[in-house]
PAPA-12664 format. One record per residue (C-alpha): residue number from 1; residue in one letter; y, z, x. Coordinates in Angstrom, 1 decimal. Layout:
# PAPA-12664
rec resi: NUM | resn: A | Y: Y | Z: Z | X: X
...
END
This chain:
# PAPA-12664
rec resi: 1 | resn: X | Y: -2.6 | Z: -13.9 | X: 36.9
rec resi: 2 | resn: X | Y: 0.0 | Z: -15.1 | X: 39.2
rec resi: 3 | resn: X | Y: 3.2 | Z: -13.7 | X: 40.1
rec resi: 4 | resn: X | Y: 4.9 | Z: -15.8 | X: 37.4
rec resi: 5 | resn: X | Y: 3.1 | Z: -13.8 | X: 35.1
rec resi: 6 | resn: X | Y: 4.6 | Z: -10.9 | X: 36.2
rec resi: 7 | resn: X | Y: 7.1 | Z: -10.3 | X: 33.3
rec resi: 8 | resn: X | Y: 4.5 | Z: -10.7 | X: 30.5
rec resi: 9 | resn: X | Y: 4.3 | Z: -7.7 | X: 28.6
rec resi: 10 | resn: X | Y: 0.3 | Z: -6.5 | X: 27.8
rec resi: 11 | resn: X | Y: -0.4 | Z: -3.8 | X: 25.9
rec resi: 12 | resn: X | Y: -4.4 | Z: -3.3 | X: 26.0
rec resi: 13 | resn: X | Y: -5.0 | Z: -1.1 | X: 23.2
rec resi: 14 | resn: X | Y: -8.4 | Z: -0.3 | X: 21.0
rec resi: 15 | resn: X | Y: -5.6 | Z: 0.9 | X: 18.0
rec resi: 16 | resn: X | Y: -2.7 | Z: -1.1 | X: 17.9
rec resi: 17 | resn: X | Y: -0.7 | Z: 0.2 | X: 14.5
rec resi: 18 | resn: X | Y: 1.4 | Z: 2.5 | X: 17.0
rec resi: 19 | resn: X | Y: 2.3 | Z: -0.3 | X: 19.4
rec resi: 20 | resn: X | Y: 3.9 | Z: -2.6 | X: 16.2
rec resi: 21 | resn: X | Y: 7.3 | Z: -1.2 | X: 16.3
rec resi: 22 | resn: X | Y: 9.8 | Z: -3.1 | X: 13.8
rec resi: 23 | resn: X | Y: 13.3 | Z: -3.3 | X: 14.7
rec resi: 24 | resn: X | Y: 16.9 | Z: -1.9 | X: 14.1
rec resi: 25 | resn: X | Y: 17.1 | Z: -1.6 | X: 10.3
rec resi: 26 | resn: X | Y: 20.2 | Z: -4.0 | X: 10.1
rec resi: 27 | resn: X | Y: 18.2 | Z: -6.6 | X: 11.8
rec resi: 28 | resn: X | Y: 15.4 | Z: -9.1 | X: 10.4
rec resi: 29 | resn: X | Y: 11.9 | Z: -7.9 | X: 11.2
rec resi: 30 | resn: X | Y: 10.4 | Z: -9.8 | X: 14.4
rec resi: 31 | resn: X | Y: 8.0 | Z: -12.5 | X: 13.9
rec resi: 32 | resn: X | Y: 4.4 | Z: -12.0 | X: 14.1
rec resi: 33 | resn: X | Y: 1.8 | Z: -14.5 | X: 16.0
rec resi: 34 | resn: X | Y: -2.1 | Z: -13.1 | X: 15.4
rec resi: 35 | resn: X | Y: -4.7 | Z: -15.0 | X: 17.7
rec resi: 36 | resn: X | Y: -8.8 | Z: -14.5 | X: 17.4
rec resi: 37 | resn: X | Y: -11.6 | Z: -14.3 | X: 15.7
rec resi: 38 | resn: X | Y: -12.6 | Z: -13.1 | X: 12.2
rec resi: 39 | resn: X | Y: -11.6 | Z: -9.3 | X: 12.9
rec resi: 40 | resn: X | Y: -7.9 | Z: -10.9 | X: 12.5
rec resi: 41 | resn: X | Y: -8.4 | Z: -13.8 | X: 10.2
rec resi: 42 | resn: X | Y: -6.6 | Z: -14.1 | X: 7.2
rec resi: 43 | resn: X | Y: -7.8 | Z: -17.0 | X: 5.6
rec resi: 44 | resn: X | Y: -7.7 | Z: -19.9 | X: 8.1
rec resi: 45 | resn: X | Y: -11.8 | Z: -20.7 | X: 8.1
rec resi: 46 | resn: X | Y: -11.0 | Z: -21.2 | X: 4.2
rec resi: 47 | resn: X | Y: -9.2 | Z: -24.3 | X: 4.6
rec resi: 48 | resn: X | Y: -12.6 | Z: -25.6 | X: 7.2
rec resi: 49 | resn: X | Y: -16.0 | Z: -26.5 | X: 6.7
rec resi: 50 | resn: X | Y: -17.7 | Z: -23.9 | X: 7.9
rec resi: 51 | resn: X | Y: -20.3 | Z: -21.3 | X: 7.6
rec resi: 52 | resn: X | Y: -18.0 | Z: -18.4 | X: 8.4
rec resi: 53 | resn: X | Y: -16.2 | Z: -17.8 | X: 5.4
rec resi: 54 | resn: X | Y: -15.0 | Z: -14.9 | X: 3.6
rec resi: 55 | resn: X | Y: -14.5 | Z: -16.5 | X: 0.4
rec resi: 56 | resn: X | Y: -16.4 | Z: -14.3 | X: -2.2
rec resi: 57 | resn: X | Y: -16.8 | Z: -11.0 | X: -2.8
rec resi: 58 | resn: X | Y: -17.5 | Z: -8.2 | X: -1.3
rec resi: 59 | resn: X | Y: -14.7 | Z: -9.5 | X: 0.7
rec resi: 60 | resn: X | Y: -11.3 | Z: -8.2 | X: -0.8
rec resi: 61 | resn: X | Y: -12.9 | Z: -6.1 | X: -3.1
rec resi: 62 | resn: X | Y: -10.2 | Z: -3.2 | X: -2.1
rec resi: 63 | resn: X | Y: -7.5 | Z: -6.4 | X: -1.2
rec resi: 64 | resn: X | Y: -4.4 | Z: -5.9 | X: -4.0
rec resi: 65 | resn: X | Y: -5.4 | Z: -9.0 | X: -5.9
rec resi: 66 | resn: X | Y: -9.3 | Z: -7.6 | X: -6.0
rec resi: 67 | resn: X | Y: -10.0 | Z: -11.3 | X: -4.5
rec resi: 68 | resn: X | Y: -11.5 | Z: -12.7 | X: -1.5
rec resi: 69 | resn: X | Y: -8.7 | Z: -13.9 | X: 0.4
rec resi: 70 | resn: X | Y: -10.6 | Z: -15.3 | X: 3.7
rec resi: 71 | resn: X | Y: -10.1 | Z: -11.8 | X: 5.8
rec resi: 72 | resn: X | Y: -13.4 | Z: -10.6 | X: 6.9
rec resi: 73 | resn: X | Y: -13.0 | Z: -7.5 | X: 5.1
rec resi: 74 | resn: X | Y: -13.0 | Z: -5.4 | X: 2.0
rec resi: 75 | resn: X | Y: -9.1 | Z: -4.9 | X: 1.9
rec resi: 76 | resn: X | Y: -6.2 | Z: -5.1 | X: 4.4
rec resi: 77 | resn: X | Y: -6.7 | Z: -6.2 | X: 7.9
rec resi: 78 | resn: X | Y: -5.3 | Z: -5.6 | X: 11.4
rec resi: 79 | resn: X | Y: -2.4 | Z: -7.7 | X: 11.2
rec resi: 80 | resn: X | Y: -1.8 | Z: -6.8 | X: 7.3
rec resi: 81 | resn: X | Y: -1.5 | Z: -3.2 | X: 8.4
rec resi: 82 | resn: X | Y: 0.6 | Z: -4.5 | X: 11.5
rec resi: 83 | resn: X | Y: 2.7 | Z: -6.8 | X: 9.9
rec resi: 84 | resn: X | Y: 3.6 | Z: -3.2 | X: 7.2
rec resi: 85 | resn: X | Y: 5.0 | Z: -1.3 | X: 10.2
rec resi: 86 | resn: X | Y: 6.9 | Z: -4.4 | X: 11.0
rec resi: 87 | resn: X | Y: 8.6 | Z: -4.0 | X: 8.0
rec resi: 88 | resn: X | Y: 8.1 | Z: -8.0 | X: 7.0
rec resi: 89 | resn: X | Y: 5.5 | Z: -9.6 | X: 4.9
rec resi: 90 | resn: X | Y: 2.2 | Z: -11.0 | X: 6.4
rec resi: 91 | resn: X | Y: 2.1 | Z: -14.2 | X: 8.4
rec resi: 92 | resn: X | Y: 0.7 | Z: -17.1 | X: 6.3
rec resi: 93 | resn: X | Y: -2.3 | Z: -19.0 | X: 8.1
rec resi: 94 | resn: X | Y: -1.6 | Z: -21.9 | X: 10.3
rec resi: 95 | resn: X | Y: -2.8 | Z: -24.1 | X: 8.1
rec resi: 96 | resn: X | Y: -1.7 | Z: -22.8 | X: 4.5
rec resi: 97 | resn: X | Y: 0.3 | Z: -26.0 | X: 3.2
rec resi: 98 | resn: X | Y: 2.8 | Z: -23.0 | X: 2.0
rec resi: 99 | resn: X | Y: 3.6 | Z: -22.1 | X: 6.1
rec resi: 100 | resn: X | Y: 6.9 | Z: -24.3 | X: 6.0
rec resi: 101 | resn: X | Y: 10.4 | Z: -24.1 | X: 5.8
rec resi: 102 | resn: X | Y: 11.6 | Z: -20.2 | X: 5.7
rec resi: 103 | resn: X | Y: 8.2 | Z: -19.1 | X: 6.1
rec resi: 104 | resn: X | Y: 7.8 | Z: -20.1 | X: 9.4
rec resi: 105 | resn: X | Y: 10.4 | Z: -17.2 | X: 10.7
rec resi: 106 | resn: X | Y: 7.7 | Z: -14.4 | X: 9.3
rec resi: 107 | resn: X | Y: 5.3 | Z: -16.1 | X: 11.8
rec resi: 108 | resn: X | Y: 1.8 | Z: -17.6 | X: 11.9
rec resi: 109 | resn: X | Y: -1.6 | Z: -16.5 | X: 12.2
rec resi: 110 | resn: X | Y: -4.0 | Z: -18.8 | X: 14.2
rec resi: 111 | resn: X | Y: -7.2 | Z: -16.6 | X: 14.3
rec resi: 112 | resn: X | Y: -10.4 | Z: -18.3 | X: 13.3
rec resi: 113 | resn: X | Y: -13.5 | Z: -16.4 | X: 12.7
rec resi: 114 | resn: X | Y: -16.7 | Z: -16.9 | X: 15.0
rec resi: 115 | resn: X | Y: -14.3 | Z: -18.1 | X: 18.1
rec resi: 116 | resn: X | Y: -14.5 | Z: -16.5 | X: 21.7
rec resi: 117 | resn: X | Y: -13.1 | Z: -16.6 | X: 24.7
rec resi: 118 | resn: X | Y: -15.6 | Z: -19.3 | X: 25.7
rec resi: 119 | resn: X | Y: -15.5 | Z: -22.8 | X: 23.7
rec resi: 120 | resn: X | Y: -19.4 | Z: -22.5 | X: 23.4
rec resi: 121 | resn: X | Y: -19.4 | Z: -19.2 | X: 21.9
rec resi: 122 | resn: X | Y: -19.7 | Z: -19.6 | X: 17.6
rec resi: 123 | resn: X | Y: -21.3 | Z: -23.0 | X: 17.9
rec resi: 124 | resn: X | Y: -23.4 | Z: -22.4 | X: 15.2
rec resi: 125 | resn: X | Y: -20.7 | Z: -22.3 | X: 13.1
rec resi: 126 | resn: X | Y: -19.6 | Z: -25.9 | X: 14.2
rec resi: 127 | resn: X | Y: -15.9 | Z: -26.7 | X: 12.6
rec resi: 128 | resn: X | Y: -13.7 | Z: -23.6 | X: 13.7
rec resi: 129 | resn: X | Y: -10.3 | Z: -23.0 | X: 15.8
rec resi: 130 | resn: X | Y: -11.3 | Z: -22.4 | X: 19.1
rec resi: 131 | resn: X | Y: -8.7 | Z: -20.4 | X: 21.5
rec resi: 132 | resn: X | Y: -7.5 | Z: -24.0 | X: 23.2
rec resi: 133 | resn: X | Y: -6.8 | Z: -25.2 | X: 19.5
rec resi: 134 | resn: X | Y: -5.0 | Z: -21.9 | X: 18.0
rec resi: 135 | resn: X | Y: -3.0 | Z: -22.6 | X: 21.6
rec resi: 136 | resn: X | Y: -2.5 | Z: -26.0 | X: 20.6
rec resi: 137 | resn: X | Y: -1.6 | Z: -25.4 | X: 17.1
rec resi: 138 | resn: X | Y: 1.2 | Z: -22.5 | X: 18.5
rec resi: 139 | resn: X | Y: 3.0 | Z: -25.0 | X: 20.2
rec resi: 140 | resn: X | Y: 2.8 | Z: -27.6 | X: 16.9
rec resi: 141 | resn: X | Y: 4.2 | Z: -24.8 | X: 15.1
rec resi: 142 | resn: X | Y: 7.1 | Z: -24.2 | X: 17.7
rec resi: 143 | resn: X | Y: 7.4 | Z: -27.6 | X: 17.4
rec resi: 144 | resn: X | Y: 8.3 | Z: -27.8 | X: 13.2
rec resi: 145 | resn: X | Y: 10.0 | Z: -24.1 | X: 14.0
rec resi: 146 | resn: X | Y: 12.5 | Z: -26.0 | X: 16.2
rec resi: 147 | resn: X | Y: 13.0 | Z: -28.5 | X: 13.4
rec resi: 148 | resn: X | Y: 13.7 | Z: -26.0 | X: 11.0
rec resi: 149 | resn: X | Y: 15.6 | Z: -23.3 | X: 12.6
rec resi: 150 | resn: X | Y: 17.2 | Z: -25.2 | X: 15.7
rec resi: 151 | resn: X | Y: 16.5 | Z: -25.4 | X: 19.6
rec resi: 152 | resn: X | Y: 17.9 | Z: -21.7 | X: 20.0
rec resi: 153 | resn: X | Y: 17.2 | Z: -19.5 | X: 17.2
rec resi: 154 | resn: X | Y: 13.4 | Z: -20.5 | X: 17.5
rec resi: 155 | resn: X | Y: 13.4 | Z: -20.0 | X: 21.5
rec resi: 156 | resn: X | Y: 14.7 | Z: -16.4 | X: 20.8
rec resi: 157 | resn: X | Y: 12.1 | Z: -15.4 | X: 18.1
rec resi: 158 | resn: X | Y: 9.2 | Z: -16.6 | X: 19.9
rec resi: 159 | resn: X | Y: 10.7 | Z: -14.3 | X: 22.8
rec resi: 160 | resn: X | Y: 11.0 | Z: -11.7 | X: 20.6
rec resi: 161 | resn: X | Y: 8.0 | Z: -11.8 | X: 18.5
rec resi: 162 | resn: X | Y: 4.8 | Z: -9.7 | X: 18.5
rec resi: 163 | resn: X | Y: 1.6 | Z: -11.2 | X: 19.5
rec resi: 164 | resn: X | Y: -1.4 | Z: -9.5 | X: 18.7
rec resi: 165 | resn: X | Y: -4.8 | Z: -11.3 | X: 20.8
rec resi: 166 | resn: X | Y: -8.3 | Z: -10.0 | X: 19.4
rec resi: 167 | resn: X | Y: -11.2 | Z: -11.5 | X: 21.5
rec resi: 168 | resn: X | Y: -14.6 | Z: -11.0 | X: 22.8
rec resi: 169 | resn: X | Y: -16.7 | Z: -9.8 | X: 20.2
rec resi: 170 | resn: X | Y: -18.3 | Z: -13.1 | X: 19.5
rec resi: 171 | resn: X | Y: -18.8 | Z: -13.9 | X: 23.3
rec resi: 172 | resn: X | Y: -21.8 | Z: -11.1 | X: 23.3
rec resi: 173 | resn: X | Y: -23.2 | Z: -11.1 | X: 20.0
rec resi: 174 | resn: X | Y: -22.4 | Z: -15.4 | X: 19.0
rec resi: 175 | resn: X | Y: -23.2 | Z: -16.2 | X: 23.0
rec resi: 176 | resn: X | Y: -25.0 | Z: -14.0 | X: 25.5
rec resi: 177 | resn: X | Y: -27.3 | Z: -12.3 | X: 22.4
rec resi: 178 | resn: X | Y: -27.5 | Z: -15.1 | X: 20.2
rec resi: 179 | resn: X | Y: -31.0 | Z: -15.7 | X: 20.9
rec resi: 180 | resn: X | Y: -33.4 | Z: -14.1 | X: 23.3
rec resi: 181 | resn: X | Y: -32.8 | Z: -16.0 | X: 27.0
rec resi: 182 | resn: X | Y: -29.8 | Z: -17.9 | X: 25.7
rec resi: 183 | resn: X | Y: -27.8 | Z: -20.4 | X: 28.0
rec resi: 184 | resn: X | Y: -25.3 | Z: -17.7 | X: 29.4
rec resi: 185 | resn: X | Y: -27.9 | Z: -15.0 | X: 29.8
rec resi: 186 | resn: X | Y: -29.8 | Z: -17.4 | X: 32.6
rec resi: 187 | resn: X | Y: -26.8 | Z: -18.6 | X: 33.9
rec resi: 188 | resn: X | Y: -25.1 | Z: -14.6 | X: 34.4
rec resi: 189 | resn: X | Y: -26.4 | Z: -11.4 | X: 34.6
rec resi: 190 | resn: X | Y: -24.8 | Z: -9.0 | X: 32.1
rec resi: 191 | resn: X | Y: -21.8 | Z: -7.4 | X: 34.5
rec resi: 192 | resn: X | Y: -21.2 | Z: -10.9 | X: 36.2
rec resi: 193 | resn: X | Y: -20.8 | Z: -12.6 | X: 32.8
rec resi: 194 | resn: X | Y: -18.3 | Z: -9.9 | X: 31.4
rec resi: 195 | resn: X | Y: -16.3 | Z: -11.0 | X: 34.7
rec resi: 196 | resn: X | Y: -16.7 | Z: -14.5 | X: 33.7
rec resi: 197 | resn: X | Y: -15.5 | Z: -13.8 | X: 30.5
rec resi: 198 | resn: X | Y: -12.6 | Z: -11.5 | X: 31.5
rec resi: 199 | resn: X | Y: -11.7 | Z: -14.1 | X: 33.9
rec resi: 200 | resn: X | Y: -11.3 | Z: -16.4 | X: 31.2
rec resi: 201 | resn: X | Y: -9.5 | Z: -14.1 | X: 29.0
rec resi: 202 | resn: X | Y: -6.4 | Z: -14.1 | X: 31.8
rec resi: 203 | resn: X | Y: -6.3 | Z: -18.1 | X: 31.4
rec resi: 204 | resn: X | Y: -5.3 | Z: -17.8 | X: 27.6
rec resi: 205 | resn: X | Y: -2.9 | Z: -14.9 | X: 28.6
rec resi: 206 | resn: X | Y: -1.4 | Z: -17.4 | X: 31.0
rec resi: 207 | resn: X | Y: -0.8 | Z: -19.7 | X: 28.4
rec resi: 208 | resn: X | Y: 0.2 | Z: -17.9 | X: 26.2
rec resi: 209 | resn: X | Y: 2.9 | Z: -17.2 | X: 28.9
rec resi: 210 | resn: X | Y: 3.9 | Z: -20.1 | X: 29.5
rec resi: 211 | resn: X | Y: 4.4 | Z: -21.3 | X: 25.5
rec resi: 212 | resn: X | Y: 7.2 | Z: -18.4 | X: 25.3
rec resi: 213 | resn: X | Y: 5.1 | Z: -14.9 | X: 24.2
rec resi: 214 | resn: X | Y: 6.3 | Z: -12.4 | X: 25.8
rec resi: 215 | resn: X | Y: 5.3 | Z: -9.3 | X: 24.1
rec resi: 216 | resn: X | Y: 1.4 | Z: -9.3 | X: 23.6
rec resi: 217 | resn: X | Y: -1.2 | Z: -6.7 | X: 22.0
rec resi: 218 | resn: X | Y: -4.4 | Z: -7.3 | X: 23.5
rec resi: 219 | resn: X | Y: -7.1 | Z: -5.3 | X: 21.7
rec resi: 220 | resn: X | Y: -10.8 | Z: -4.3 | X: 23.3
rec resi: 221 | resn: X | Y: -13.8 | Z: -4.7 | X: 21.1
rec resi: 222 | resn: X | Y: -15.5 | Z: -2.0 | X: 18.9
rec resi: 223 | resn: X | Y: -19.2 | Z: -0.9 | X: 19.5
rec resi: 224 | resn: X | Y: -20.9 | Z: -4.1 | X: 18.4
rec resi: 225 | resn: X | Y: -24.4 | Z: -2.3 | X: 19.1
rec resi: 226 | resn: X | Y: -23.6 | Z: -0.2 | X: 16.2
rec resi: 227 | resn: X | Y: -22.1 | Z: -2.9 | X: 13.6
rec resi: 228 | resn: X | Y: -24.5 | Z: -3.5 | X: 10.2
rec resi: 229 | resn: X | Y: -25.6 | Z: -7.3 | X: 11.4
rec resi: 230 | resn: X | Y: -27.1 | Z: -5.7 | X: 14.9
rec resi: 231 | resn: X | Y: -28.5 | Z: -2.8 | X: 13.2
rec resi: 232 | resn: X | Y: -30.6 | Z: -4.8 | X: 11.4
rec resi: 233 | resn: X | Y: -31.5 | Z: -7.3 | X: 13.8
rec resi: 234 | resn: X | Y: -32.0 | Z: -4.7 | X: 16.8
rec resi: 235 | resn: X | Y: -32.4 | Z: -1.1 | X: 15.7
rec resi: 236 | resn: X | Y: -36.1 | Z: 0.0 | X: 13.7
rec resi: 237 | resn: X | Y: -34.9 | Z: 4.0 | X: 13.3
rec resi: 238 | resn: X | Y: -30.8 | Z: 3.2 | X: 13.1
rec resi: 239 | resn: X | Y: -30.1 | Z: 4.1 | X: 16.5
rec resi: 240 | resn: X | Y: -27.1 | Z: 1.5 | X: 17.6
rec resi: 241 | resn: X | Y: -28.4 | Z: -1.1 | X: 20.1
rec resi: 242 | resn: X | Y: -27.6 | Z: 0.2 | X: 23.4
rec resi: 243 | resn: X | Y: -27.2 | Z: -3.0 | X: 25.2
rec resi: 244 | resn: X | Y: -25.1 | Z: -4.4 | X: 22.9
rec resi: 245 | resn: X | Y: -23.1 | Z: -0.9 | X: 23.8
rec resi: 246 | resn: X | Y: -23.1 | Z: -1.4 | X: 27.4
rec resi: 247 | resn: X | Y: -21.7 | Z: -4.7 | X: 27.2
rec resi: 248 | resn: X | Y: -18.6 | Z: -3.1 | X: 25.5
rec resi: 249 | resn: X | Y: -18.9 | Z: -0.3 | X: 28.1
rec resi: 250 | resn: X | Y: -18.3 | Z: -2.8 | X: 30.7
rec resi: 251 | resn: X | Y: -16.0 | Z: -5.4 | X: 28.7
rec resi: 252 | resn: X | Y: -12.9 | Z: -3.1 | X: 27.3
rec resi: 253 | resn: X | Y: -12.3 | Z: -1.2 | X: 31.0
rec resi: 254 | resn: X | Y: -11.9 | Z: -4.9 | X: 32.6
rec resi: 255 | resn: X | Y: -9.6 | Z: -5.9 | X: 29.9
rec resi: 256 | resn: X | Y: -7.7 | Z: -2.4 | X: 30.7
rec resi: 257 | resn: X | Y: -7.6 | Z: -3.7 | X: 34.2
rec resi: 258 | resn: X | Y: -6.4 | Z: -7.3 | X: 33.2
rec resi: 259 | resn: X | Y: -3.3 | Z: -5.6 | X: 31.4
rec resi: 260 | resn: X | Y: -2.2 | Z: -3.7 | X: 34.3
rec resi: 261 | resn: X | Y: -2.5 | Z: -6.3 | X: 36.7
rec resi: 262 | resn: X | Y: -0.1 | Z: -9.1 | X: 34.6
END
């Protein structure tokens, strides 16, 4: 990033619950911005026509309410666990009709499963938030936030707020692996498309910049060789698919890099 860039604050971590850090007791928990895919989703995709839903069970079987809530998993998420530590309730979707008014100091959550870093990664599931629309949307919301709370107040809890950026997963296994000789893997070879990507990674960073965040959580991705979907597809004995592994192997140190250069 450029020298500008300088100041951001990156914390590129594979756990993040240590890094959420609420404030001074007598003060009002910080706001909380969540950007991605559906590993931080908490019920945007609910509100699209789309294939990647988590609408019915077994998502949220282990949730409070025992219902599907539109989080990708059986319970709480990332940011639910996150927003805990901050000491303040979760941050309502972007586009839950009840994110208005006092709600909007808690934060937002833009994340939309099946996204990437690329805009053609997830096509298959056609009507989602990619990253230059949950970037959009952020400064929409700053927009009504300034309405609501004044010029001032919302400058400083932008500034001041957490941002937690999960990204990448879908860029391998909803891109690059898709389908056998997909688009990207004839245009890159494996360790020059994770640059590619990475590269691309620093651009939303930079935006993110430059529409006030300041203190950012950037997460790697898990082993995707090893997740349920790419056992089934690529594994015969259960063995976790080890390209899917080296990807990852060569993905989370260049996003480790890309914090410690900003």
């Amino acid at each position: 990033m450029g020298a500008a860039l300088v100041p951001l604050l990156v914390s590129v971590v594979l756990m993040v619950v240590a890094a959420a850090r609420a404030p001074a007791a007598s003060a009002a928990p910080r706001a909380f911005f969540v950007f991605g895919d559906s590993l931080v989703d908490n019920g945007n995709n609910n509100y699209l026509l789309t294939t990647a839903r988590a609408d019915a069970p077994p998502y949220g079987i282990d949730f409070p309410s025992h219902r599907a809530t539109g989080r990708f998993s059986n319970g709480l998420n990332i940011p639910d666990i996150i927003s805990e530590h901050l000491g303040a309730e979760p941050a309502l979707p972007y586009l839950s009709p009840e994110l208005r008014g006092a709600k909007l100091l808690v934060g937002a959550n833009f994340a939309s499963a099946g996204v990437g870093i690329l805009n053609d990664t997830g096509v298959q599931f056609v009507n989602i938030i990619r990253m230059g629309d949950q970037l959009r949307y952020f400064g929409e919301y700053q927009r009504k936030l300034r309405a609501f709370a004044g010029e001032e107040q919302a400058a400083r809890l932008v500034s001041g707020a957490l941002v937690l950026v999960t990204l990448g997963g879908n860029d391998f296994v909803n891109n690059y692996y898709l389908v056998p000789m997909s688009m990207r893997s004839r245009q890159y070879a494996l360790p020059d498309y994770v640059r590619f990507i990475v590269s691309e990674y620093r651009k939303i960073l930079a935006r993110l910049y430059e529409l006030g965040a300041r203190r950012v959580i950037v997460t790697g991705t898990g082993p995707l060789g090893c997740v349920p979907a790419e056992l089934a597809q690529h594994s015969s004995n259960g063995e976790c698919a080890a390209e899917l592994n080296r990807a990852v192997d060569l993905f989370n140190p260049q996003v480790v890099d890309m914090g410690s250069r900003t």
